[in-house]
PALOLUM-858220 format. One record per residue (C-alpha): x, y, z; residue in one letter. Coordinates in Angstrom, 1 decimal, padded with zeros to 4 digits. Layout:
! residues N
X, Y, Z, A
...
//
This chain:
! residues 438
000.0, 000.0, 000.0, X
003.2, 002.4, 001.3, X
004.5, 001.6, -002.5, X
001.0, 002.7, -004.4, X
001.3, 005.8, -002.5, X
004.6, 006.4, -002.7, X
003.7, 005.8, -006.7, X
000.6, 007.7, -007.0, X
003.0, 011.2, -005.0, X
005.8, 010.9, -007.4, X
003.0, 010.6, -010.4, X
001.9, 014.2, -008.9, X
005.3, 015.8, -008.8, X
006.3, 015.0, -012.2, X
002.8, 016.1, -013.7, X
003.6, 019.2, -011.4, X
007.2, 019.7, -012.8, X
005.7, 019.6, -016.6, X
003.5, 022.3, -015.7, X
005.8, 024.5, -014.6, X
008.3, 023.4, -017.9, X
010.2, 026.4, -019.7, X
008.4, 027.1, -022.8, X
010.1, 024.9, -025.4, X
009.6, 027.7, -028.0, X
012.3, 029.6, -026.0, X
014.5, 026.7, -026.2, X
014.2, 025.9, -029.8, X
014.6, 029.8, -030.1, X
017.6, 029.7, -028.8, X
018.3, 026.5, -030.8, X
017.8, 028.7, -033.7, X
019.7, 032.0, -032.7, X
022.8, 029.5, -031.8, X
023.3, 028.3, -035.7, X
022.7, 032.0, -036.6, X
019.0, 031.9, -037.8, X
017.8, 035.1, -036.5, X
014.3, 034.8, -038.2, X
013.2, 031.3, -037.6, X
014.2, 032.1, -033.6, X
012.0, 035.3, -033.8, X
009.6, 033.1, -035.6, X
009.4, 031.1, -031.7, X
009.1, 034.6, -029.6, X
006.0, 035.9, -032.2, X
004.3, 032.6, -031.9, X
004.6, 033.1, -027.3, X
003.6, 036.7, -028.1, X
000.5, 036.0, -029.9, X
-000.8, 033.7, -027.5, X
000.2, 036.5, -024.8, X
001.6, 039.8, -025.5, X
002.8, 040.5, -021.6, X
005.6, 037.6, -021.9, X
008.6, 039.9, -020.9, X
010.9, 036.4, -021.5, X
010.0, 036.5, -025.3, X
010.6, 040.2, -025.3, X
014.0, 039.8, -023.8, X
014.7, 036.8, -026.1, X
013.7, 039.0, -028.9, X
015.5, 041.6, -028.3, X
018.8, 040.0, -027.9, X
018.4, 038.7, -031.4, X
017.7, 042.1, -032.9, X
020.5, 043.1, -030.9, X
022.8, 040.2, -033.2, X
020.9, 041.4, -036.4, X
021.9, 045.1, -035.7, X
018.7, 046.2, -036.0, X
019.1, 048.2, -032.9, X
015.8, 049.8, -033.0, X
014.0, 047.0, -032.9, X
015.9, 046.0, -030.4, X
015.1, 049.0, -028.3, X
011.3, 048.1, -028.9, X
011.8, 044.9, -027.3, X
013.3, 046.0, -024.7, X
011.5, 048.8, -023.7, X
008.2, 046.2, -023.5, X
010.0, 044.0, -021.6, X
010.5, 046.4, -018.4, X
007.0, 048.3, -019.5, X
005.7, 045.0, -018.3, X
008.0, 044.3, -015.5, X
009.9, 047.6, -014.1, X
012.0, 045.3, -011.9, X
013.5, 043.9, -014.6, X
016.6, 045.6, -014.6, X
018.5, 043.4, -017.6, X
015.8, 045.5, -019.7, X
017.2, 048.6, -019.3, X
020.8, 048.1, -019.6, X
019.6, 046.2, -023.1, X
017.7, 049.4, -024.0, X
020.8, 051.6, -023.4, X
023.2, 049.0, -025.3, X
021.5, 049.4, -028.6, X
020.9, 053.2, -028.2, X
025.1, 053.0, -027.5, X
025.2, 051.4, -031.0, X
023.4, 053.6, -032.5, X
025.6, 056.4, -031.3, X
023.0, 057.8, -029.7, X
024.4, 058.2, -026.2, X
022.0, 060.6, -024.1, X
019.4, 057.9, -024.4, X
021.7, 055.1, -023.0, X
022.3, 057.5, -020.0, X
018.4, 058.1, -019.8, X
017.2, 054.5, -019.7, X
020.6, 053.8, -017.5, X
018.8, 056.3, -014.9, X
015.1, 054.9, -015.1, X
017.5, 051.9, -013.8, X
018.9, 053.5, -011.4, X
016.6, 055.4, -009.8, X
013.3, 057.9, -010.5, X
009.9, 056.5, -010.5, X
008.6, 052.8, -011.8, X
007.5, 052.6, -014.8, X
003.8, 051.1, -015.5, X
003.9, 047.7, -016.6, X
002.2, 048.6, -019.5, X
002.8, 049.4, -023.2, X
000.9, 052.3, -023.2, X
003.2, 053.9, -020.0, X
006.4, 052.0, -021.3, X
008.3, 055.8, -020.8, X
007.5, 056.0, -017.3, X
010.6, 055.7, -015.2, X
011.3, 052.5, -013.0, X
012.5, 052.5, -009.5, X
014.4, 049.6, -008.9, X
017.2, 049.1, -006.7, X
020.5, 048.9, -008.1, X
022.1, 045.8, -006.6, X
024.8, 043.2, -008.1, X
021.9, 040.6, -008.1, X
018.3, 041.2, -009.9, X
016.7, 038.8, -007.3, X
017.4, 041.3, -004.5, X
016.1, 044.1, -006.6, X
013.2, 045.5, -004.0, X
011.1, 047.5, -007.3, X
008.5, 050.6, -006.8, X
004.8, 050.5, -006.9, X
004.1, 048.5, -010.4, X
000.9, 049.6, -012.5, X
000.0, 046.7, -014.4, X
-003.6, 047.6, -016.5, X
-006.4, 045.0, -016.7, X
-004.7, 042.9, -014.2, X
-006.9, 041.9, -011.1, X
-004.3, 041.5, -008.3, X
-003.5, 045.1, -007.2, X
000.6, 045.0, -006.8, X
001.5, 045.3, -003.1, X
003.7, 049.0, -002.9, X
007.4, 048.4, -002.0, X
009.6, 051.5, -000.5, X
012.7, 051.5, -002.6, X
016.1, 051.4, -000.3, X
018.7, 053.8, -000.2, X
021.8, 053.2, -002.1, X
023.7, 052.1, 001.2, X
021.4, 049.6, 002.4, X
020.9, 046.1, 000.7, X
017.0, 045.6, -001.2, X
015.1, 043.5, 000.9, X
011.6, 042.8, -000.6, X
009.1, 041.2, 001.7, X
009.3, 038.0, 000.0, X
013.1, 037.6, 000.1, X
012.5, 038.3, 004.0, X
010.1, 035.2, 004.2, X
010.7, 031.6, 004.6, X
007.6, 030.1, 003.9, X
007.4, 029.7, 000.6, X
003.5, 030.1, 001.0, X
003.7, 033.7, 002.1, X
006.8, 034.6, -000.2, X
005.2, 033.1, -003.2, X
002.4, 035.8, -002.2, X
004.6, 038.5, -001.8, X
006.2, 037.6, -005.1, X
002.7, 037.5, -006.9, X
001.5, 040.9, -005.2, X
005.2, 042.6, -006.6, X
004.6, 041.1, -010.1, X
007.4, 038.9, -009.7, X
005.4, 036.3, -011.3, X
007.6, 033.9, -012.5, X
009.5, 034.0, -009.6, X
006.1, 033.4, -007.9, X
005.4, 030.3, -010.5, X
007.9, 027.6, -008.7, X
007.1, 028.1, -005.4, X
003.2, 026.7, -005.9, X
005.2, 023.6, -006.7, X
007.2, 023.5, -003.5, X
004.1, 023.6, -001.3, X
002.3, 021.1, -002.8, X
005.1, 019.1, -002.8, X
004.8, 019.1, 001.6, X
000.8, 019.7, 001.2, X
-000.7, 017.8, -001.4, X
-003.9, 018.9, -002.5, X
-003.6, 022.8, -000.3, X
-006.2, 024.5, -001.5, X
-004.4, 028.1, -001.3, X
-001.3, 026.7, -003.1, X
-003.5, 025.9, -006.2, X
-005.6, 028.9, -005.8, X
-002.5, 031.5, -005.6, X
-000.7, 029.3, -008.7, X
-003.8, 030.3, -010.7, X
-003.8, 033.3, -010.3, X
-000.4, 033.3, -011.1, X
-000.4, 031.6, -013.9, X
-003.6, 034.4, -015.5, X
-001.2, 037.3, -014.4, X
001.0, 034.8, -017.1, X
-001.3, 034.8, -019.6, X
-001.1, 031.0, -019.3, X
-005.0, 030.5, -019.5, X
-005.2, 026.8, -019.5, X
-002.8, 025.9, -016.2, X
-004.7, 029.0, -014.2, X
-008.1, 027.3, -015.1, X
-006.6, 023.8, -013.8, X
-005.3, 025.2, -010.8, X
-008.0, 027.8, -010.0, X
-010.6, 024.8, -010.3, X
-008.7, 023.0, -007.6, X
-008.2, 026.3, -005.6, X
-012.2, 026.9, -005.2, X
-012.6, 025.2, -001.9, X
-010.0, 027.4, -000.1, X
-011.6, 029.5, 002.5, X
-010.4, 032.8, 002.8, X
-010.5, 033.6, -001.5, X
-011.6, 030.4, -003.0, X
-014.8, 032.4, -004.3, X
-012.7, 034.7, -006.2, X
-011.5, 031.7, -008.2, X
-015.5, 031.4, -009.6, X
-014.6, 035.2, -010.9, X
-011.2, 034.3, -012.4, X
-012.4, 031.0, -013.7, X
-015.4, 033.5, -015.7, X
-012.4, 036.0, -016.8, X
-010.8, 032.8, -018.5, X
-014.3, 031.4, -020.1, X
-015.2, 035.2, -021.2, X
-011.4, 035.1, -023.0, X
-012.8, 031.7, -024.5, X
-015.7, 033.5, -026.0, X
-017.5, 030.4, -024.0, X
-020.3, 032.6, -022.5, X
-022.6, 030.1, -020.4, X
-019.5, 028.6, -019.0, X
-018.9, 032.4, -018.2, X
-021.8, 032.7, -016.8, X
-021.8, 030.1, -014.5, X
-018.9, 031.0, -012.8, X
-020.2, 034.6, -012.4, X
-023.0, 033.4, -011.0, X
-021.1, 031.0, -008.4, X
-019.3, 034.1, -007.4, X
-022.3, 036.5, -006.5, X
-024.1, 034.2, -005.0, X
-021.2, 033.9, -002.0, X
-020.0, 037.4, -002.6, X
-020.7, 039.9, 000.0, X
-022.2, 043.2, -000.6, X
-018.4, 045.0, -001.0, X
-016.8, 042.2, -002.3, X
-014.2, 043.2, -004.4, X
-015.2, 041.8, -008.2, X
-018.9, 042.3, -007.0, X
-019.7, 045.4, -009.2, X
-017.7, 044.3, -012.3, X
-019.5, 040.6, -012.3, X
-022.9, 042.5, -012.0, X
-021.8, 044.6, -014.9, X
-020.6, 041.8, -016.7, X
-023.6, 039.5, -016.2, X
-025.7, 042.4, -017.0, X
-023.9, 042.9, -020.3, X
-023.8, 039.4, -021.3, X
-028.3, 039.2, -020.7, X
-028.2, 042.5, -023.0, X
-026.9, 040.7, -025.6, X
-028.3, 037.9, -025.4, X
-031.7, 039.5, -025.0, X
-030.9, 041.7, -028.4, X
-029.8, 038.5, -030.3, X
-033.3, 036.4, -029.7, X
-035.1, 039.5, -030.3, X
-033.0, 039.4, -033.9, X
-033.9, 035.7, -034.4, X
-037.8, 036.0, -033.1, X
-037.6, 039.2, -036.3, X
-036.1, 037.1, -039.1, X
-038.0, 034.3, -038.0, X
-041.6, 036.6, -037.9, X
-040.0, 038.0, -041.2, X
-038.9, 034.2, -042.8, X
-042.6, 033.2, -041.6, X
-044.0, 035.7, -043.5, X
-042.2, 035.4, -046.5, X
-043.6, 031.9, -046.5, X
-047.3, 032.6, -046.1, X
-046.9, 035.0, -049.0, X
-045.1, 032.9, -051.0, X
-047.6, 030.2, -050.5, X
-050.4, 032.1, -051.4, X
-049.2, 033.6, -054.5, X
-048.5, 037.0, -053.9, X
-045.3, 038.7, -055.0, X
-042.7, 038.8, -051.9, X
-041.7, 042.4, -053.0, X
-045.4, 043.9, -052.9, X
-046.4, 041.7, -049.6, X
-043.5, 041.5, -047.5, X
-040.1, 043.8, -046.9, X
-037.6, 041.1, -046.0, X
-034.5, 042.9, -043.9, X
-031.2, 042.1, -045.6, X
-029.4, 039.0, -043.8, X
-026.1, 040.3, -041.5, X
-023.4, 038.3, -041.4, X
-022.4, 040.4, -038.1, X
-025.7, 041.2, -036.3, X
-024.8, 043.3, -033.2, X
-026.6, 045.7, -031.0, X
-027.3, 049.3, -032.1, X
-025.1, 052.3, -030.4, X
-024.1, 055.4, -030.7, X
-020.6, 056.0, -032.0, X
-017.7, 056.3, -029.3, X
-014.6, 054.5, -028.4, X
-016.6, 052.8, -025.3, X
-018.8, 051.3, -027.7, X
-016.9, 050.2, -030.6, X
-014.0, 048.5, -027.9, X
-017.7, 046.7, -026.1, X
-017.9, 045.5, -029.3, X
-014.8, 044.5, -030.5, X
-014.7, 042.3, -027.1, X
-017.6, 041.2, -028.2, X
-016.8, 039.4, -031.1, X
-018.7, 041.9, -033.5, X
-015.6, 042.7, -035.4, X
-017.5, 043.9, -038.5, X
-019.5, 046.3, -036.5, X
-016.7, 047.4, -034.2, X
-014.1, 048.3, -037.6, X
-017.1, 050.2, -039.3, X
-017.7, 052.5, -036.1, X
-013.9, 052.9, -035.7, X
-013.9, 054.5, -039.1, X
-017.0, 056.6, -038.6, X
-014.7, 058.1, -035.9, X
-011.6, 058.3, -037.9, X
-014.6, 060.7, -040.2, X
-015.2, 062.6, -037.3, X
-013.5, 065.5, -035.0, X
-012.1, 063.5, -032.3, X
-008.7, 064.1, -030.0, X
-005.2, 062.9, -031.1, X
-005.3, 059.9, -028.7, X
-008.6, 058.7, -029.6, X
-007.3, 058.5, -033.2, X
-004.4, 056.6, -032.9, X
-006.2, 054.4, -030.7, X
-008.8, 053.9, -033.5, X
-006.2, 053.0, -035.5, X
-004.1, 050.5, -033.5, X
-008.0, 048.4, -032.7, X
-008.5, 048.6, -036.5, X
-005.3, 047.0, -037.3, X
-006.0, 044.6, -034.2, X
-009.4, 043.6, -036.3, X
-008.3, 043.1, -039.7, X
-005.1, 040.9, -038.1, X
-007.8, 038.6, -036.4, X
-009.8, 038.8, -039.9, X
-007.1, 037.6, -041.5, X
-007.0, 040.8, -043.3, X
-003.3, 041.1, -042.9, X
-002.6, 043.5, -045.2, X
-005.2, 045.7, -043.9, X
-004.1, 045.6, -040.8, X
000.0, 046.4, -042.0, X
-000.9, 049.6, -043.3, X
-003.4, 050.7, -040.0, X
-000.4, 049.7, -037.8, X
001.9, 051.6, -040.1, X
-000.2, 055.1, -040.4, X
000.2, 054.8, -035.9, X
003.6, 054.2, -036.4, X
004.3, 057.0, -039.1, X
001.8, 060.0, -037.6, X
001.3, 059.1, -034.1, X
005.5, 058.5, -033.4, X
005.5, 059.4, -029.6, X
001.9, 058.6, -028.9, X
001.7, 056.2, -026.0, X
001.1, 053.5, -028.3, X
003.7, 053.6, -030.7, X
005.8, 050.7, -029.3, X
002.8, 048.4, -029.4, X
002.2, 049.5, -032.9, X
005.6, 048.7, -033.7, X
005.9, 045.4, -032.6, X
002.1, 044.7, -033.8, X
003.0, 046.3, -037.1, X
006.2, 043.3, -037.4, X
004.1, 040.8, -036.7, X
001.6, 041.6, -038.9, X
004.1, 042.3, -041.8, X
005.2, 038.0, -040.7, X
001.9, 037.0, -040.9, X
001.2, 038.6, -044.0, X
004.4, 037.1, -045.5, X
003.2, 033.4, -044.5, X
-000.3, 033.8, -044.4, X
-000.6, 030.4, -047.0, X
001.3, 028.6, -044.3, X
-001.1, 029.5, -041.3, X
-004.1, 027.6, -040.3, X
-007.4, 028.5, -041.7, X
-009.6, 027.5, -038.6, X
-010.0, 031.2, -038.0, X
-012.3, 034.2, -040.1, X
//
C-alpha cells in the first residue's frame, strides 16, 4: 500500500514539474539564434507573443536577437516592452541603453541607464512604457526591491514596496520570508510572477492537494497569460476559504477570454451568490452578467424578427403573392450586433464582443469625425487589431503603419511597432497559417 502511494506522489510531482516546464519555444529559439537563424528564432518569440503579448521572457529573447541582427531599433522596442511589463527587470534597461550606445545615440543610453537607477517605476504597461522604474540597483536582480508597479487589466493590485537607499541592501518582503507560501504571495502581489510560479510547486510538494497553493498558482499563472494551467489550478483552488470564491470570478475572466459565455456565466454566478455586498469583483460581475443578458436579449429579439419576417415570406409565397409587394424582407447580416451610438466605449464593447465587422465600421465613422489625437491613434491601432484577427493582414499592415508614421511618440507607438512586425510575418506566410479562424 506504502509503495502505491509512494507511486501515485511521485506521479503528482512529475505532472507538477511539466506544468511548470520552460516554454520549449524559448529553447528551440535559442536552438535557432545559436546556428545563426535570426528569423526562424524570432519566428518562436512571435508565436509566445501571440498567445500572450505581456511575456517579458520572449521580449527579452527577442531583443537579444535584434541586438545580433543590428537592428538596434528593434531591439530597443523589445526592450522597452520588456521592463514596461515588468519595471524590476533591470536586464531590460541596460539592453535598451546597449542598442541606443550602438546607434551612437548616447544621451538615451544615460536616460534609460537612470530609469535603472533610480526615479519613478515605470507602469507595466505598453501604453506607460516611458514611465521611469525604481528599482534598486544591486549586483543581483533577485534582491532588486522595485516601486509600486501599475500593471492595467490585471486583477491583483501589486503590493507598494519603498525603494532602499543606495547604502542599504534591497530587501523585498518576500526575500524576507521563509515560507514559501507567504513569499510566493509576496512575489505574486510585486509582479514577480515567474519568480512566484515555482514556489506553488514547493508547497504542494509538503501539502498535497492545499487548497491556497492551487488557488495563488492560478492566479499566477492568468497574471502569465497562461490560461489553460490557471483554469486547472484555479478549479482546484475553489474550496479554499479565505478567497476560493474569487477563483469562480477568475475562472469567468478565462471562459469570457474563451468567447465560452454560459461557462462564463456560471462561474459569475457562483461568485455573486457567495459574494458579499463590498466584495471586491462584485460590481464588475454585476456589470458583466448584466452585459452578457443584454446581448443575449438583443440576439433572440434578432432571431424572433427574421424568424416573424422568414414566416411571413412563406405565407406570402404560399399564397401567390409577390414577396416584393407583400413583405419587406430585412437584408441577412453576417455580423448582427446591438445598435449604439458611435464612441470609443462602444466600438472597444464591441470588438470584445466578437462583433468585429460592427466594431471596424464604427472605428472608421470616428476616424470621419472630429475626435482628440489619442482617440485617433487608438482607433487606428484596434483597426489593425481587427483586420489581423480577420485575417486581413494587409489591412491591418498599413493601419499599424499610419500609428507608427503620424502618431511617433503617442503612448502607443511601441505596441504599434511590434504589432506592425508581426503583422508584416503574418502577412508574409499567411498560405502557411491555419485556416480555422475568419
Amino acid at each position: 500500500m506504502n509503495k502505491k502511494l509512494s507511486f501515485i506522489a511521485l506521479a503528482l510531482l512529475v505532472g507538477m514539474s511539466q506544468s511548470w516546464a520552460v516554454d520549449p519555444r524559448i529553447e528551440q529559439g535559442a536552438r535557432f539564434e545559436s546556428k545563426g537563424q535570426y528569423d526562424k528564432a524570432l519566428g518562436e518569440y512571435r508565436a509566445m507573443l501571440a498567445e500572450n503579448k505581456k511575456n517579458t521572457e520572449a521580449y527579452m529573447a527577442a531583443g537579444k536577437v535584434r541586438m545580433k541582427m543590428k537592428d538596434y531599433k528593434g531591439a530597443v522596442a523589445n526592450f522597452r516592452l520588456a521592463y514596461g511589463y515588468d519595471p524590476s527587470l533591470t536586464e531590460a534597461y541596460e539592453g535598451a541603453a546597449k542598442a541606443y550606445e550602438a546607434m551612437g545615440q548616447q544621451a538615451k543610453a544615460d536616460a534609460e541607464r537612470a530609469k535603472m537607477k533610480g526615479g519613478k517605476a515605470a507602469a507595466a504597461s505598453a501604453p506607460k512604457a516611458e514611465t521611469k522604474a525604481e528599482p534598486a540597483k544591486t549586483a543581483q536582480p533577485a534582491q532588486t526591491a522595485p516601486a509600486a508597479k501599475a500593471e492595467p487589466a490585471k486583477t491583483a493590485a501589486p503590493a507598494k514596496v519603498e525603494t532602499p537607499k543606495a547604502t542599504q541592501p534591497a530587501t523585498a518582503t518576500a526575500a524576507a520570508s521563509e515560507d514559501p507560501f507567504e513569499k510566493g504571495k509576496a512575489l505574486l502581489a510585486e509582479g514577480r510572477y515567474a519568480e512566484a510560479a515555482p514556489l506553488w510547486r514547493v508547497v504542494l510538494s509538503k501539502k498535497p492537494g492545499d487548497a491556497g497553493a492551487y488557488f495563488y498558482a492560478g492566479l499566477t499563472r492568468y497574471e502569465m497569460g497562461e490560461y489553460d494551467k490557471a483554469e486547472f489550478n484555479l478549479k482546484k483552488g475553489l474550496s479554499y476559504k479565505e478567497r476560493g470564491n474569487d477563483a469562480n470570478y477568475y475562472l469567468a475572466k478565462i471562459n469570457q477570454k474563451g468567447k465560452r459565455t454560459e461557462q462564463e456565466k456560471k462561474y459569475l454566478s457562483a461568485y455573486l451568490k457567495k459574494a458579499a455586498p463590498d466584495a471586491k469583483f462584485r460590481k464588475a460581475a454585476e456589470d458583466r452578467l448584466a452585459e452578457i443578458n443584454a446581448v443575449a436579449s438583443a440576439a433572440a429579439e434578432e432571431k424572433a424578427m427574421q424568424e416573424a419576417e422568414a414566416k411571413a415570406l412563406k405565407e406570402a409565397k404560399k399564397s401567390g403573392n409577390d414577396k416584393s409587394k407583400s413583405v419587406d424582407v430585412a437584408p441577412q447580416r453576417e455580423d448582427v450586433a446591438p445598435t449604439a451610438s458611435n464612441s470609443i466605449a462602444n466600438a472597444n464593447a464591441l470588438y470584445a464582443d466578437g462583433y468585429h465587422e460592427a466594431a471596424l465600421q464604427m472605428y472608421k465613422a470616428l476616424l470621419e469625425n472630429e475626435i482628440t489625437p489619442d482617440e485617433r491613434y487608438f482607433a487606428m491601432l484596434q483597426m489593425g487589431n481587427i483586420y489581423r484577427e480577420m485575417r486581413d493582414f494587409h489591412s491591418a499592415v498599413t493601419r499599424y503603419r499610419d500609428v507608427v508614421r503620424e502618431f511617433p511618440d503617442s503612448d502607443w507607438a511601441t505596441e504599434a511597432e511590434r504589432a506592425l512586425e508581426d503583422a508584416v510575418w503574418l502577412e508574409k506566410h499567411a498560405s502557411e497559417l491555419p485556416r480555422n479562424k475568419r
